[in-house]
ChimeraX commands (.cxc) that place a marker at each C-alpha (Angstrom):
marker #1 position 90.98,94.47,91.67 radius 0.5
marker #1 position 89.86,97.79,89.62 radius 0.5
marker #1 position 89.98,99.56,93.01 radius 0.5
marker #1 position 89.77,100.37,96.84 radius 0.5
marker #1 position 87.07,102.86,98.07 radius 0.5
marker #1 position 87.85,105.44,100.56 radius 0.5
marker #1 position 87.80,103.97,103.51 radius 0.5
marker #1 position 89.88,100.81,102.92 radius 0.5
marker #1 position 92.66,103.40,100.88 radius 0.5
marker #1 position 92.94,105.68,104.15 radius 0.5
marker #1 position 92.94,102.71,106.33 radius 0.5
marker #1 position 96.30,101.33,104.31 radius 0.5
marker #1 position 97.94,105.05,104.48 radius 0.5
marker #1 position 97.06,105.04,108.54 radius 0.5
marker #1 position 95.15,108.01,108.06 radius 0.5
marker #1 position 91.40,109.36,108.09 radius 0.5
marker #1 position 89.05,109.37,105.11 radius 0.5
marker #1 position 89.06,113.06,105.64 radius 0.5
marker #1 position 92.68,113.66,105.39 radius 0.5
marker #1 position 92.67,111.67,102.57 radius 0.5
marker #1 position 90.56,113.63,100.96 radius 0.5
marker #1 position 92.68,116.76,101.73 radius 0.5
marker #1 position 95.32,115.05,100.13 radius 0.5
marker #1 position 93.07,114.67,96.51 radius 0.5
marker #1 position 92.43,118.52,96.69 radius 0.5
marker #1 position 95.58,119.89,97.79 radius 0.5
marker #1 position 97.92,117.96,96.01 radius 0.5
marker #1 position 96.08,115.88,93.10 radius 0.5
marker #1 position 97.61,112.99,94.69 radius 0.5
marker #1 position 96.26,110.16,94.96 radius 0.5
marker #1 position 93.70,110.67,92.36 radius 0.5
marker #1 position 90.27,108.23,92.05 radius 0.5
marker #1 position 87.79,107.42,89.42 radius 0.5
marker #1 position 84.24,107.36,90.40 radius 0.5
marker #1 position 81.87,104.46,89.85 radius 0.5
marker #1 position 79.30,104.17,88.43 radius 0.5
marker #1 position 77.47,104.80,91.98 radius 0.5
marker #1 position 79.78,107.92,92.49 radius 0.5
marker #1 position 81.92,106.57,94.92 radius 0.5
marker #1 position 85.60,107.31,95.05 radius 0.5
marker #1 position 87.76,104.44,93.70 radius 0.5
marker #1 position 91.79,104.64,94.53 radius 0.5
marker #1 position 93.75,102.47,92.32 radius 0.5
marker #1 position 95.75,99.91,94.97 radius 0.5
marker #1 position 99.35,100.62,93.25 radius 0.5
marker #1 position 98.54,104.43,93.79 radius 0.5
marker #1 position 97.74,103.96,97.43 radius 0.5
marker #1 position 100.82,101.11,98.00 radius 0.5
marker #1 position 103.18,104.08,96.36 radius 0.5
marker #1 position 102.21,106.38,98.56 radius 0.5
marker #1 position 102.51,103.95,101.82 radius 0.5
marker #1 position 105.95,103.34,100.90 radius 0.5
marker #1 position 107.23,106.40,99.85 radius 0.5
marker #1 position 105.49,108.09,103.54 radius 0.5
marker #1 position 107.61,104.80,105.29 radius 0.5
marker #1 position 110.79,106.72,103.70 radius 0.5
marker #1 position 110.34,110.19,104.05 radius 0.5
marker #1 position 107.75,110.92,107.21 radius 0.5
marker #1 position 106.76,114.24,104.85 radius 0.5
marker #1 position 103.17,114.15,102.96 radius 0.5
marker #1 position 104.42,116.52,100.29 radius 0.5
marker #1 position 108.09,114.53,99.65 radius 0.5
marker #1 position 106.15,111.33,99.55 radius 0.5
marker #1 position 103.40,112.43,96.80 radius 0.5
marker #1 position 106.30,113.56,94.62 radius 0.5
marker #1 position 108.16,110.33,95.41 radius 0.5
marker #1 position 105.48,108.71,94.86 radius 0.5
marker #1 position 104.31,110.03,91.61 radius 0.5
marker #1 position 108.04,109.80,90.50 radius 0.5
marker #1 position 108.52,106.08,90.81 radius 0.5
marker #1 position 104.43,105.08,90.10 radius 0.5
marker #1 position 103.80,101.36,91.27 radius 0.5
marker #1 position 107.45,100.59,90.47 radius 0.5
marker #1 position 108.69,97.04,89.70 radius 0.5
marker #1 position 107.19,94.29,92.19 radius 0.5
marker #1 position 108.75,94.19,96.20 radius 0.5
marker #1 position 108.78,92.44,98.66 radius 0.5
marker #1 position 107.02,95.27,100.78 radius 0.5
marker #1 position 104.47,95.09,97.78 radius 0.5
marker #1 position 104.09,91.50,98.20 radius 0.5
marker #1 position 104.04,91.44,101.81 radius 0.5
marker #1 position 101.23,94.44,101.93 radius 0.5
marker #1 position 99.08,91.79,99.19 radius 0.5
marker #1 position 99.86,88.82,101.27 radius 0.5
marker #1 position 98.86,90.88,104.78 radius 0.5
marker #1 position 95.21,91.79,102.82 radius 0.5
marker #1 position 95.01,87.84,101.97 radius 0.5
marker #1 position 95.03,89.37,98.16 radius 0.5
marker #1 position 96.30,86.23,96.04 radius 0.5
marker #1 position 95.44,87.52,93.15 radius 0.5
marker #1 position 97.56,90.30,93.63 radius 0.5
marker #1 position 100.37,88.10,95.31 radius 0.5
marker #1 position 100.25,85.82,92.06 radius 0.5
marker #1 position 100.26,89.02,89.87 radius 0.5
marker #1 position 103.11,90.64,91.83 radius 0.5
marker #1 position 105.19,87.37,91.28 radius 0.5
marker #1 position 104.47,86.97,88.04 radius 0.5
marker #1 position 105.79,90.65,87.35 radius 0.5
marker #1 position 108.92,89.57,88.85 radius 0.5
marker #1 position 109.60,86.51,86.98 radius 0.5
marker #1 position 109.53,89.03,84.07 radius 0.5
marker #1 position 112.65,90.94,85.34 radius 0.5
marker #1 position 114.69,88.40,88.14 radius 0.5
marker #1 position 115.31,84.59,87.91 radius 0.5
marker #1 position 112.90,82.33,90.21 radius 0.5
marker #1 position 116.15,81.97,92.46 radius 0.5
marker #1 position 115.98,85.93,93.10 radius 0.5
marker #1 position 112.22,85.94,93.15 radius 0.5
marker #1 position 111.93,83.38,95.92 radius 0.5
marker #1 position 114.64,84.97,97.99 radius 0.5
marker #1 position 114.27,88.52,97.48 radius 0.5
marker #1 position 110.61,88.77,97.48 radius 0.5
marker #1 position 108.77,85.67,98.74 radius 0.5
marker #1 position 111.06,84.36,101.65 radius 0.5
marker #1 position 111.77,88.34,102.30 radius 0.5
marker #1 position 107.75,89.38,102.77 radius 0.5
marker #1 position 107.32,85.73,104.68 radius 0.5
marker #1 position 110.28,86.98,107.16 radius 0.5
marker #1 position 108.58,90.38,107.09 radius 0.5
marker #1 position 105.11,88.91,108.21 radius 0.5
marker #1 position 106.89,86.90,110.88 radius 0.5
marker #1 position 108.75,89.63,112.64 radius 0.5
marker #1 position 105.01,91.65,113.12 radius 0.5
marker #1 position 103.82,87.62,114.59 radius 0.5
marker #1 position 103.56,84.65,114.14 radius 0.5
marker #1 position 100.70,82.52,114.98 radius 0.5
marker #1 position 98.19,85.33,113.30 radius 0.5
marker #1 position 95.78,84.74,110.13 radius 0.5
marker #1 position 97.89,86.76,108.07 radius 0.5
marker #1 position 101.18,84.80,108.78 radius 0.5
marker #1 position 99.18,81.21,108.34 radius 0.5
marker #1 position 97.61,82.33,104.82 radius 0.5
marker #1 position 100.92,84.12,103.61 radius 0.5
marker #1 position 102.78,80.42,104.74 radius 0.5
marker #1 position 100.34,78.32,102.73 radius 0.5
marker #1 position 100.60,80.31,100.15 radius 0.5
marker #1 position 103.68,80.81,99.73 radius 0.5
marker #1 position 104.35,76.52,100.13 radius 0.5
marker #1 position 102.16,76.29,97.49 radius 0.5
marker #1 position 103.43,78.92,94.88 radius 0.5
marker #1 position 107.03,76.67,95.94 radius 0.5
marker #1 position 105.42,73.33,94.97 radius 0.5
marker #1 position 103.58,75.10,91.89 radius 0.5
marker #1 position 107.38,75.51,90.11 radius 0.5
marker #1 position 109.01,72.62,91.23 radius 0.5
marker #1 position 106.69,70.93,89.33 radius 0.5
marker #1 position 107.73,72.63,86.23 radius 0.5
marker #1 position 111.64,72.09,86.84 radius 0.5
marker #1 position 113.35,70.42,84.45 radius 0.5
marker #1 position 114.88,66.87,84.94 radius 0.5
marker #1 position 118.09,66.29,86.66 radius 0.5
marker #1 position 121.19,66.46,84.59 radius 0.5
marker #1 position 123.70,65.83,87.04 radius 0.5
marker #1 position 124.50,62.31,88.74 radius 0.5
marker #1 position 125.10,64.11,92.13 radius 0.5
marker #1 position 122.29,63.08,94.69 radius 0.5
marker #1 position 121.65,65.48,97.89 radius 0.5
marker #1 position 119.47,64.47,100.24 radius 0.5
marker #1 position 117.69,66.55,102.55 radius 0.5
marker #1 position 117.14,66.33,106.32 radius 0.5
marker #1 position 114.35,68.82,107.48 radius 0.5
marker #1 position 113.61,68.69,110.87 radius 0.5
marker #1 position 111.60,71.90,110.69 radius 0.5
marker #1 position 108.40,72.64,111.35 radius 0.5
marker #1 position 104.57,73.44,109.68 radius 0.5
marker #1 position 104.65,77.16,109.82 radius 0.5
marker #1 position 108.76,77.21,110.94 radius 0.5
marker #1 position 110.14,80.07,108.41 radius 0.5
marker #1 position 112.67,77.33,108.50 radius 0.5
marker #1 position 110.29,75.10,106.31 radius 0.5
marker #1 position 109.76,77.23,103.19 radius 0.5
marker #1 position 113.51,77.76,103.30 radius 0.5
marker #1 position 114.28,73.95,103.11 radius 0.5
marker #1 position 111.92,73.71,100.13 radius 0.5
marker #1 position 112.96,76.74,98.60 radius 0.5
marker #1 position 116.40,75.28,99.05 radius 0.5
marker #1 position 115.32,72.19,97.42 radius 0.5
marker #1 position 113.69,73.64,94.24 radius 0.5
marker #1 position 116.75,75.80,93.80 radius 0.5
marker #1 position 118.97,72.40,93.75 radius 0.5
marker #1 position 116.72,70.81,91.17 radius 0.5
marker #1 position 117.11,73.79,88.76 radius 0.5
marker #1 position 120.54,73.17,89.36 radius 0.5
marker #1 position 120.59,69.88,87.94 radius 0.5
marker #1 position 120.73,68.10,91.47 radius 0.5
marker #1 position 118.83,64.78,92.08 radius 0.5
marker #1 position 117.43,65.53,95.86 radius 0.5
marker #1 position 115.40,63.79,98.23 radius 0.5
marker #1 position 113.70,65.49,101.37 radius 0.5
marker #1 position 112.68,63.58,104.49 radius 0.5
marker #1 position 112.35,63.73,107.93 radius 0.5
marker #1 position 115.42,63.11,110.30 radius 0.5
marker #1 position 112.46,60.89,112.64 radius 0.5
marker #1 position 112.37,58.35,109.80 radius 0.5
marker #1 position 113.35,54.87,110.72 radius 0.5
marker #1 position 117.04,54.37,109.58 radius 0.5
marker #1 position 115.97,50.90,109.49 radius 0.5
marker #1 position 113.88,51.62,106.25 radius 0.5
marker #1 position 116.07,54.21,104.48 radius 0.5
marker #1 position 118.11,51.56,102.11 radius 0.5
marker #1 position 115.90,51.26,99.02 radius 0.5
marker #1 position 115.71,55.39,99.14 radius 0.5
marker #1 position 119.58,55.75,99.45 radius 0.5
marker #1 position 120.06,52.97,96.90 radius 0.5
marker #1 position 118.36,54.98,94.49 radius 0.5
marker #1 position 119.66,58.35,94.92 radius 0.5
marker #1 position 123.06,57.49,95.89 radius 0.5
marker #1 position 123.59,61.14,97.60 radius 0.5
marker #1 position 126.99,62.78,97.49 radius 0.5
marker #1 position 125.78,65.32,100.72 radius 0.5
marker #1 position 122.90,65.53,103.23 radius 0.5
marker #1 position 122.22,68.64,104.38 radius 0.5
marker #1 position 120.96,69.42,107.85 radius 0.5
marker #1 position 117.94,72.05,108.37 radius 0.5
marker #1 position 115.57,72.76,110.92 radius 0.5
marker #1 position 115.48,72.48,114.51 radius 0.5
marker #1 position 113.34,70.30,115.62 radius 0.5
marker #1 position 115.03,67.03,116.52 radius 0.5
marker #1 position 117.79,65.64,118.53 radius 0.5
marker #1 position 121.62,65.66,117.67 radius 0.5
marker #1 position 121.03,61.82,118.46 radius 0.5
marker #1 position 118.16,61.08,115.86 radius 0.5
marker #1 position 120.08,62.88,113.16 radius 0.5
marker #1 position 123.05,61.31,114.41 radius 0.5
marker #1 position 121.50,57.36,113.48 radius 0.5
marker #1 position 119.91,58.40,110.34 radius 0.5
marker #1 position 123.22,59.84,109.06 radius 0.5
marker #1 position 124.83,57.29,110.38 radius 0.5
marker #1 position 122.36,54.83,108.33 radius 0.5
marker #1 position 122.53,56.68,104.91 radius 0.5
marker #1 position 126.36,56.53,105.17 radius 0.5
marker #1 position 126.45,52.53,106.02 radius 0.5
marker #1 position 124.34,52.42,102.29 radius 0.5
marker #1 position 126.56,54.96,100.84 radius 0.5
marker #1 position 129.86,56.14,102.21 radius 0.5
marker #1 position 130.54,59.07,99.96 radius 0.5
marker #1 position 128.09,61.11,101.69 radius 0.5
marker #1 position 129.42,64.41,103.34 radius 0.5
marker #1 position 126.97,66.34,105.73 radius 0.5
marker #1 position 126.30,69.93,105.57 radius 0.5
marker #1 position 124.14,72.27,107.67 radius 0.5
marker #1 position 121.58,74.60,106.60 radius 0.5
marker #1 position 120.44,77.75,108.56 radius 0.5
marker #1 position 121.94,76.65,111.47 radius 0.5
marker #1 position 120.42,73.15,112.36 radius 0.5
marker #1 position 123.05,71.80,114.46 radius 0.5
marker #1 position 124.69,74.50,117.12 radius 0.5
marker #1 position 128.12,75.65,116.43 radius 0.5
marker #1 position 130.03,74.48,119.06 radius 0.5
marker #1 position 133.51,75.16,117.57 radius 0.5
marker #1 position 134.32,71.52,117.99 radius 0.5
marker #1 position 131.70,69.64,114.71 radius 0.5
marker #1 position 132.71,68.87,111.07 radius 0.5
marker #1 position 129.89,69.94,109.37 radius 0.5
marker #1 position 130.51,72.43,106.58 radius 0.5
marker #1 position 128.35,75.53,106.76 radius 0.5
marker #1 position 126.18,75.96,104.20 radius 0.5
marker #1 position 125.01,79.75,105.19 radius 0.5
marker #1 position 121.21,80.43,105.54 radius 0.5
marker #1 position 119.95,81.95,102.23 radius 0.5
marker #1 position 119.09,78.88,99.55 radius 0.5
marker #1 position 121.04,80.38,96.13 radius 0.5
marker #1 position 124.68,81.35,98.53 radius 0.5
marker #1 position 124.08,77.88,99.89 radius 0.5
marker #1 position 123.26,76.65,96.57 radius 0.5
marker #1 position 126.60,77.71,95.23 radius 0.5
marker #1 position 128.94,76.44,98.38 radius 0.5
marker #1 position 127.32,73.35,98.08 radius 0.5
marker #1 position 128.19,72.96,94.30 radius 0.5
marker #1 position 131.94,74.41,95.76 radius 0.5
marker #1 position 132.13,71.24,97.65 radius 0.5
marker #1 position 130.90,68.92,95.18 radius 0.5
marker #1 position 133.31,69.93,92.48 radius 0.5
marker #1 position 136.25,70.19,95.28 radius 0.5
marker #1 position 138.89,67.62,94.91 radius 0.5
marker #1 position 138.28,65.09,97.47 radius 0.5
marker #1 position 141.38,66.06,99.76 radius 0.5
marker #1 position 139.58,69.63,100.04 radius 0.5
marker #1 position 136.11,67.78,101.19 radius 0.5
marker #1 position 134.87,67.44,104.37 radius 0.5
marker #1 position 135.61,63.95,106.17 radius 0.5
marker #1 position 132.90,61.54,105.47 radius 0.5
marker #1 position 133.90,59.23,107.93 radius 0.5
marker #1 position 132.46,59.91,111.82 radius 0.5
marker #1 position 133.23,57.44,114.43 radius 0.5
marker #1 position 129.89,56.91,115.73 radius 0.5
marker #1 position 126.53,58.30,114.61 radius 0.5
marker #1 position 126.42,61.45,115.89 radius 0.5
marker #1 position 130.30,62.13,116.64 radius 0.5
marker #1 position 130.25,64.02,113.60 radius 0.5
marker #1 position 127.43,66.57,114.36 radius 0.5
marker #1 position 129.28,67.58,117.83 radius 0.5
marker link #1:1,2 radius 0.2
marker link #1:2,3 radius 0.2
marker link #1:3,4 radius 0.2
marker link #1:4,5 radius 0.2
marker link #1:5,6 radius 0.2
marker link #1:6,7 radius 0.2
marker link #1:7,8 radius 0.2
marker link #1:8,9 radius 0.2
marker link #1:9,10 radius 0.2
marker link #1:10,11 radius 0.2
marker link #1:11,12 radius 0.2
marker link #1:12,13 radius 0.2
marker link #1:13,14 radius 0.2
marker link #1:14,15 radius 0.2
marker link #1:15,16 radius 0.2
marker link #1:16,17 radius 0.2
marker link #1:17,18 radius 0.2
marker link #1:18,19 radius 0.2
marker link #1:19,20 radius 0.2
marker link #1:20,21 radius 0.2
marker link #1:21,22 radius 0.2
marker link #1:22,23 radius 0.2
marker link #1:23,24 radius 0.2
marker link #1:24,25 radius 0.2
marker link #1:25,26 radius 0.2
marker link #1:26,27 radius 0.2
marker link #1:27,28 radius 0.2
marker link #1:28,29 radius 0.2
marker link #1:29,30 radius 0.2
marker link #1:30,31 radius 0.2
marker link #1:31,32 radius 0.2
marker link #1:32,33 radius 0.2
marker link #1:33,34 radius 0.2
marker link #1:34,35 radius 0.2
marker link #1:35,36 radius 0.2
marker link #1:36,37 radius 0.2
marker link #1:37,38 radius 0.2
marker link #1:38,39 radius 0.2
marker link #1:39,40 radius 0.2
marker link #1:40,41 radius 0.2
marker link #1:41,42 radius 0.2
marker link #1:42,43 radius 0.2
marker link #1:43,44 radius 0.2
marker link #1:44,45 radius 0.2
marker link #1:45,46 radius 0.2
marker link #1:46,47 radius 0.2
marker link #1:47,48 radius 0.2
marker link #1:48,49 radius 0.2
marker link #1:49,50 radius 0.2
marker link #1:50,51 radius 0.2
marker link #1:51,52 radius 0.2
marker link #1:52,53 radius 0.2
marker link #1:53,54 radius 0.2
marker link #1:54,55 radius 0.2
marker link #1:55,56 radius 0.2
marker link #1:56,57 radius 0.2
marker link #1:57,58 radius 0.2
marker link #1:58,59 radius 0.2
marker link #1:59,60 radius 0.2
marker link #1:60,61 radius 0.2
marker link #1:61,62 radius 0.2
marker link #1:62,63 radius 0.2
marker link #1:63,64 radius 0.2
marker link #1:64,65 radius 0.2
marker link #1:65,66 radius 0.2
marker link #1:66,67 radius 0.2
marker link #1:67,68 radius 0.2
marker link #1:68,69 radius 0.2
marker link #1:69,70 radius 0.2
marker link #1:70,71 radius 0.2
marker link #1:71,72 radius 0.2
marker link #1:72,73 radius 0.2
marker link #1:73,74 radius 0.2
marker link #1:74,75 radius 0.2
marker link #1:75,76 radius 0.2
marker link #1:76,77 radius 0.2
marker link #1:77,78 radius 0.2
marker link #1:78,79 radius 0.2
marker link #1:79,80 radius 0.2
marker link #1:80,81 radius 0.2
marker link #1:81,82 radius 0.2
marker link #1:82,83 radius 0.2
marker link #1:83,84 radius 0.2
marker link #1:84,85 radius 0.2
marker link #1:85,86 radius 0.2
marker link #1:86,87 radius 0.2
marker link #1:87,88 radius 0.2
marker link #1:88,89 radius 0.2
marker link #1:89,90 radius 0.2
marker link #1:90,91 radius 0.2
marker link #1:91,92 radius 0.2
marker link #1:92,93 radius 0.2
marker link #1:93,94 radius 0.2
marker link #1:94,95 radius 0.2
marker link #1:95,96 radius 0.2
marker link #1:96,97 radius 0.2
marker link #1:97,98 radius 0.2
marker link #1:98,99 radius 0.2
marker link #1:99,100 radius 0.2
marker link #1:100,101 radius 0.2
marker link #1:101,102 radius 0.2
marker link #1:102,103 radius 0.2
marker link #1:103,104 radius 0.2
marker link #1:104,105 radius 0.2
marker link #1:105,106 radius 0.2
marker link #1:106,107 radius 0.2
marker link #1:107,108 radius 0.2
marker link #1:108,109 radius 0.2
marker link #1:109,110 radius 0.2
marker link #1:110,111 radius 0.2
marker link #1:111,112 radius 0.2
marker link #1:112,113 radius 0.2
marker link #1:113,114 radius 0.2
marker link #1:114,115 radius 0.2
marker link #1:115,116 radius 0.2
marker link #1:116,117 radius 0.2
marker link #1:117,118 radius 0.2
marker link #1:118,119 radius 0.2
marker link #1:119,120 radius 0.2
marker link #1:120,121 radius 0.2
marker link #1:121,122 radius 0.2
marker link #1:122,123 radius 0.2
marker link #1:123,124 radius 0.2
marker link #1:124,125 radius 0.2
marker link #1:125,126 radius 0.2
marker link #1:126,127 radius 0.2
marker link #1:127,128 radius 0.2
marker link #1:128,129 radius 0.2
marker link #1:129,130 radius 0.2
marker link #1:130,131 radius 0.2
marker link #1:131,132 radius 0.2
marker link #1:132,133 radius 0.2
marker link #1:133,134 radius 0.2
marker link #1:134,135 radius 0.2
marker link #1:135,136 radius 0.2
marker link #1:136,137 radius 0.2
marker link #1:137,138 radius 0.2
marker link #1:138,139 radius 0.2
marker link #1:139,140 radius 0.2
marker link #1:140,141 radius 0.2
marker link #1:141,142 radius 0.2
marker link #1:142,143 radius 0.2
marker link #1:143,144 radius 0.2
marker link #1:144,145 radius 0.2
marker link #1:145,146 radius 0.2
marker link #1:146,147 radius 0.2
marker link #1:147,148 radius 0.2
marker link #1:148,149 radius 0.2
marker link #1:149,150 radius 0.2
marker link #1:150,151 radius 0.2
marker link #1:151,152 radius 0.2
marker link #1:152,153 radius 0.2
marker link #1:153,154 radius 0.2
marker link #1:154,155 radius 0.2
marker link #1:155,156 radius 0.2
marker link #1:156,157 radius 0.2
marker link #1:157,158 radius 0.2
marker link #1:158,159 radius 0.2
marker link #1:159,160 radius 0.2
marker link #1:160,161 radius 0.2
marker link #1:161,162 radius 0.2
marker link #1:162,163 radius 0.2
marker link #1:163,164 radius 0.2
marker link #1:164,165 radius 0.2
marker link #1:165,166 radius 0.2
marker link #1:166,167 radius 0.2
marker link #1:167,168 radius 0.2
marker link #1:168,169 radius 0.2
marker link #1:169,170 radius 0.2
marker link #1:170,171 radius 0.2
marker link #1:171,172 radius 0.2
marker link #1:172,173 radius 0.2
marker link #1:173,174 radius 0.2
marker link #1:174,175 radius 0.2
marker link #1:175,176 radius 0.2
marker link #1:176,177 radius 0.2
marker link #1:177,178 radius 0.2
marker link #1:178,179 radius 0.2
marker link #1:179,180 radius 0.2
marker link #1:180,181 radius 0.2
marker link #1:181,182 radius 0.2
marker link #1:182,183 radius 0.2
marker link #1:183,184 radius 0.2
marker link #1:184,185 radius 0.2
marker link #1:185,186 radius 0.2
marker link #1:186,187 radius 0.2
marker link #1:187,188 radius 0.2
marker link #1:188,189 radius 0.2
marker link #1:189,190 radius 0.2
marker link #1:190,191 radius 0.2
marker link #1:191,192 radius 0.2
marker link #1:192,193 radius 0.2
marker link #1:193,194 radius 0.2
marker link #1:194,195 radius 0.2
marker link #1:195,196 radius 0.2
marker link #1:196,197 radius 0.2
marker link #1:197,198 radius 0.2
marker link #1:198,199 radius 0.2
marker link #1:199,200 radius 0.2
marker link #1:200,201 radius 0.2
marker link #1:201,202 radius 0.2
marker link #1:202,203 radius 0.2
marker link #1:203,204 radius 0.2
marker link #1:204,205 radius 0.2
marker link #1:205,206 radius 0.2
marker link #1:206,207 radius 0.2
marker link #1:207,208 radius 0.2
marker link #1:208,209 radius 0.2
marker link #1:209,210 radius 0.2
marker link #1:210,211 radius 0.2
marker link #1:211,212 radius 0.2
marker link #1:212,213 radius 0.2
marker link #1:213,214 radius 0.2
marker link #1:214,215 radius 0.2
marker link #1:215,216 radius 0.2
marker link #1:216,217 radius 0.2
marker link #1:217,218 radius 0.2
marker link #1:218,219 radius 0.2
marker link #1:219,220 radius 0.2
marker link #1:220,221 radius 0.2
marker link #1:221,222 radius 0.2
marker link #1:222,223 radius 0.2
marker link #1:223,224 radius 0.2
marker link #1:224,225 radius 0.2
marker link #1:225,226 radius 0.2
marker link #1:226,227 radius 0.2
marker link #1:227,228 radius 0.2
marker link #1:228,229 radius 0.2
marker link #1:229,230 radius 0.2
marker link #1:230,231 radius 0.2
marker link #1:231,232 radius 0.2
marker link #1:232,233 radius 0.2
marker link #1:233,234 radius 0.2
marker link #1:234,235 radius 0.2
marker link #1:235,236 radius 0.2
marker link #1:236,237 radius 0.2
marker link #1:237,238 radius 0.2
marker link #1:238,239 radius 0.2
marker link #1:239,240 radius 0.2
marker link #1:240,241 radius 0.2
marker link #1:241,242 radius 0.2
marker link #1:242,243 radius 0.2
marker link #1:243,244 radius 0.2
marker link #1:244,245 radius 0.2
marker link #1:245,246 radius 0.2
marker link #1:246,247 radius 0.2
marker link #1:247,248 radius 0.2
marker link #1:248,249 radius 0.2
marker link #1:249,250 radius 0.2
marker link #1:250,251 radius 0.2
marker link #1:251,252 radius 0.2
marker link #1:252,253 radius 0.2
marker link #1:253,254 radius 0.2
marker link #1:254,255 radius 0.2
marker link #1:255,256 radius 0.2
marker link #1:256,257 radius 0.2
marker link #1:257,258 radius 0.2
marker link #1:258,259 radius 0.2
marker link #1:259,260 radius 0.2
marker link #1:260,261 radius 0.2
marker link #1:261,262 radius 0.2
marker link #1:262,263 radius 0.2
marker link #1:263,264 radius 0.2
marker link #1:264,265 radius 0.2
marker link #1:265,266 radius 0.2
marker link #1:266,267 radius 0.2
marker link #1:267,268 radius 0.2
marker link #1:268,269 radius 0.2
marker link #1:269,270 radius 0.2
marker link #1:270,271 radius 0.2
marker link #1:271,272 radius 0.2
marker link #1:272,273 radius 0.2
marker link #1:273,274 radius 0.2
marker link #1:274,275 radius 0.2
marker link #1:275,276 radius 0.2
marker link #1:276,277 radius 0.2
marker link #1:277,278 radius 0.2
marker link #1:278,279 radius 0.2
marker link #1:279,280 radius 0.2
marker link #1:280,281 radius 0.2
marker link #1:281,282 radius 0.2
marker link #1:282,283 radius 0.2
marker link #1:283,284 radius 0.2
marker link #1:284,285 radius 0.2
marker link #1:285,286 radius 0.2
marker link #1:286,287 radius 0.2
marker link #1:287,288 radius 0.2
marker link #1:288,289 radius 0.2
marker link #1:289,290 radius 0.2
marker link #1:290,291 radius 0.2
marker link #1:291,292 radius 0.2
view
């Protein structure tokens, strides 16, 4: 994208074509190229400086020298949530690509794509913009964990999502997931609604030392059976929630895991490496006596 014309520039600032054009006279600021038709072209990283720098100081002057101070500046979330809102993936890939040059993927999926995706939520969900920024965003998540390396570790976690299509919730269980496998992690994601019946060949095979909890979609009960299930196949597991799946109570025995994926990432590796006196019990009494 070479550039935005007038219109769409002033429309991103919240402010008239005209005034705009005050702005190019009186302070240089933001300045276009002309096409070949002799329209006025604003480069978009001029125009997204300018948004954000007006966001901080409320002052047109303060905000063109802020503004020109920091140019486009190293890729944000408020960058990548203004690309997402405009349904601009070609930004949004360029954005994130610029950040993988300067954080880990851990950092770039929670400082700047779960960040813009809570962003987009808060101004409401259900719209075109939230939908497209979602699927996108589930996508970029699937992209990479196709290029993680193997497991290293013999550790198995598996993963009970109970969240749903367009739940916030979701892209934090798979970003949570992807951040595990770069770990080293074997992990296995399903649906607390699976029949616990039909879970033994799957828990054979991964042999999971935890099973974390996320989303909030599902009984207590249904959790209760499949945990109950996966620990008849394999005792060692201990249970863990994620981003608050099961209510705190005061009274339950599952070990917090927090709700950002890289601070959970590292408790859960805590607990792993624990001695087993320091563990959780893996034990409950009944299958959902543990989750109360």
């Amino acid at each position: 994208m070479s550039g935005i014309r007038t219109n769409a520039a002033a429309g991103m600032l919240g402010v008239s074509p005209n005034t705009l054009r005050s702005w190019e006279r009186r302070y240089g600021f933001p300045r276009p190229h002309r096409s070949p038709g002799g329209h006025r072209q604003f480069a978009l990283a001029e125009i997204e400086a300018l948004r954000m720098a007006l966001a901080e100081t409320h002052n047109v002057s303060s905000a063109v020298a802020l503004a020109r101070e920091r140019g486009a500046g190293p890729s944000s979330s408020q960058r990548l949530t203004s690309a997402l809102r405009a349904f601009d993936e070609e930004t949004a890939n360029r954005l994130l690509d610029e950040s993988l040059a300067l954080r880990s993927i851990e950092r770039t999926i929670e400082d700047l794509l779960l960040d813009s995706l809570a962003t987009l939520l808060q101004s409401g969900r259900g719209g075109a913009e939230y939908e497209f920024a979602w699927r996108y965003a589930t996508g970029w998540l699937s992209a990479v964990k196709r290029l993680s390396p193997p497991a290293q570790r013999a550790e198995g976690v598996l993963v009970l999502d109970a969240s749903a299509a367009f739940d916030l919730d979701a892209l934090h269980a798979q970003a949570f997931e992807l951040i595990l496998r770069r770990a080293g992690l074997r992990t296995l994601t399903l649906s607390p609604a699976i029949d616990p019946a039909r879970l033994g060949r799957a828990m054979r095979a991964l042999r999971p030392r935890a099973i974390v909890l996320t989303g909030r979609w599902i009984s207590l009960d249904a959790i209760g059976r499949v945990v109950y299930a996966v620990r008849a196949i394999h005792n060692e597991a201990i249970v863990f929630d994620f981003r608050g799946a099961i209510p705190d109570s005061g009274a339950t025995t599952v070990a917090r895991l927090g709700s950002k994926p890289v601070a959970a990432r590292d408790r859960l590796l805590d607990f792993l490496q624990a001695e087993p006196a320091e563990q959780p019990s893996r034990h409950p009494r009944s299958p959902a006596l543990a989750l109360r």
